[in-house]
KOLROVEX-948274 format. One record per residue (C-alpha): x, y, z. Coordinates in nm, 3 decimals, padded with zeros to 5 digits, m for minus. Last residue first. Example, Ala and Ser with C-alpha at 12.3 -4.5 7.8 and 13.67 -1.06 7.14 Angstrom:
BEGIN
<site><u>01.367</u><v>m00.106</v><w>00.714</w></site>
<site><u>01.230</u><v>m00.450</v><w>00.780</w></site>
! end
This chain:
BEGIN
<site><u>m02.866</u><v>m00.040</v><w>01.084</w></site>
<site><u>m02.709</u><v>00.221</v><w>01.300</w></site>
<site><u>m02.289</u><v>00.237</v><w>01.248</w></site>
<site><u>m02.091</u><v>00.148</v><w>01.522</w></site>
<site><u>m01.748</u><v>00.419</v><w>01.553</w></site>
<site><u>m01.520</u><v>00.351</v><w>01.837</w></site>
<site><u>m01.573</u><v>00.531</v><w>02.134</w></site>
<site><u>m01.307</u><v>00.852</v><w>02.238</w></site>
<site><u>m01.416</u><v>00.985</v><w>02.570</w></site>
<site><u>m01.374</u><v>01.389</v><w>02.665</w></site>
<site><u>m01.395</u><v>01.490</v><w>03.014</w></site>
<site><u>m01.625</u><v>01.737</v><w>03.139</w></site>
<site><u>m01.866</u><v>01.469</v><w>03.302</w></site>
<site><u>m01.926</u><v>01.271</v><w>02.997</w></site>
<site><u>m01.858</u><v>01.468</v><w>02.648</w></site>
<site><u>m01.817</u><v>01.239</v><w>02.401</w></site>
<site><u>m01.592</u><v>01.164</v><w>02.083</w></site>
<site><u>m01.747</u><v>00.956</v><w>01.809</w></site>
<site><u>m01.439</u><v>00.789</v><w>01.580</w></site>
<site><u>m01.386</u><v>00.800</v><w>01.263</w></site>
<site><u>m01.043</u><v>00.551</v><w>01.157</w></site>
<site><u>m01.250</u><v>00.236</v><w>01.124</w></site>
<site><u>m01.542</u><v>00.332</v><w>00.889</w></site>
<site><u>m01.246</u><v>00.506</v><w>00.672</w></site>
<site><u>m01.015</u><v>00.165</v><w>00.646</w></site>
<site><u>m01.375</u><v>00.007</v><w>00.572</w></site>
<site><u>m01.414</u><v>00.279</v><w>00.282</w></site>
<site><u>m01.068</u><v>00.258</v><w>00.111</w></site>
<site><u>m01.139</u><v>m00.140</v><w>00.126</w></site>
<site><u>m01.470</u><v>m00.081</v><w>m00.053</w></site>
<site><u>m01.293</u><v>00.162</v><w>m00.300</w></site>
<site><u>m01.051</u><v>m00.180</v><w>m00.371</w></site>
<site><u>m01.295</u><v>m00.384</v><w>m00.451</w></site>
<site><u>m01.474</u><v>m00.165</v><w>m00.660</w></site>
<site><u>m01.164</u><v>m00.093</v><w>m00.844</w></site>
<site><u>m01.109</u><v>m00.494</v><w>m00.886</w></site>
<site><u>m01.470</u><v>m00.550</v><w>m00.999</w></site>
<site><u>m01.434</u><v>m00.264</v><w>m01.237</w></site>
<site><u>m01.119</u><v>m00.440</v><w>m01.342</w></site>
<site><u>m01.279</u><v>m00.765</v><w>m01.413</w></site>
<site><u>m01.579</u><v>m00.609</v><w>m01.581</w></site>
<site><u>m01.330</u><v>m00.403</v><w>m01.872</w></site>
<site><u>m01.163</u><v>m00.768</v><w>m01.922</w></site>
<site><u>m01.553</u><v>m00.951</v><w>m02.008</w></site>
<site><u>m01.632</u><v>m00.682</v><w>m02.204</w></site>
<site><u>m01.362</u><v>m00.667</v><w>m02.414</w></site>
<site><u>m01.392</u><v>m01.050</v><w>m02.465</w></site>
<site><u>m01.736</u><v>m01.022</v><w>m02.555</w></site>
<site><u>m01.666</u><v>m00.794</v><w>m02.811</w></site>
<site><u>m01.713</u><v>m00.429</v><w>m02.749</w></site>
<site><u>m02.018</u><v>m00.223</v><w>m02.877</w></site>
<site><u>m01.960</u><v>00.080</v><w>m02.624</w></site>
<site><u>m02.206</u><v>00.236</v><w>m02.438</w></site>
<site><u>m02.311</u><v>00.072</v><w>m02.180</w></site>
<site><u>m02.009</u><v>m00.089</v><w>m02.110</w></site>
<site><u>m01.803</u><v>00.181</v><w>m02.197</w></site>
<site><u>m01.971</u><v>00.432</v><w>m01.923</w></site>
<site><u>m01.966</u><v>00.158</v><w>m01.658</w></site>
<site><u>m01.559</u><v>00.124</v><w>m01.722</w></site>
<site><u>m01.578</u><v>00.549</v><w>m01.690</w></site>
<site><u>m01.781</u><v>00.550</v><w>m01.395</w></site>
<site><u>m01.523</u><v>00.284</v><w>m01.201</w></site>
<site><u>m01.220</u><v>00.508</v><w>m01.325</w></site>
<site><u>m01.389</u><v>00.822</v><w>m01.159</w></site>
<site><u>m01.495</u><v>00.605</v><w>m00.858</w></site>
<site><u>m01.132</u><v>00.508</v><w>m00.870</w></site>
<site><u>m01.004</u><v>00.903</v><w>m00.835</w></site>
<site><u>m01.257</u><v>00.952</v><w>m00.566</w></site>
<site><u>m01.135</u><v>00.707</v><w>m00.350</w></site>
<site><u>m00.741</u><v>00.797</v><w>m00.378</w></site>
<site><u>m00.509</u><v>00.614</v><w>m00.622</w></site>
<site><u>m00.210</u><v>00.544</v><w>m00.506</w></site>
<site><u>00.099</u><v>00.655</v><w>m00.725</w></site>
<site><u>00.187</u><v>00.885</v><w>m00.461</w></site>
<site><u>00.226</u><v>00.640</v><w>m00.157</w></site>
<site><u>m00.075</u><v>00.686</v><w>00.089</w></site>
! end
């Protein structure tokens, strides 16, 4: 992750704070319309951080005293 990279918890900030003004705030349509487009775009992009994540975790086993790496399947 390059430094100016925003990690997942930095975006969810950014994503609460866009929610926050659009609740909030009496902005013109406009306004509205621009601050929904980039909380669309951080969402987007805090989904991707959490497939990457989903991929990466792995279950390790323990069959017959040897370890075995599987893939990670989430139930449901």
């Amino acid at each position: 992750m390059s430094k100016n990279e925003e990690n997942f918890e930095e975006l969810m900030e950014k994503l609460e704070e866009i929610t926050g003004k659009l609740e909030a705030d009496k902005l013109t349509l406009d306004e509205s319309v621009k601050l929904f487009e980039e909380g669309m775009q951080i969402s987007k992009k805090c989904n991707e951080k959490l497939e990457d994540a989903e991929k990466r975790i792995t279950i390790l086993l323990k069959t017959n005293d040897e370890v075995k790496e599987e893939n990670f399947v989430p139930e449901g």
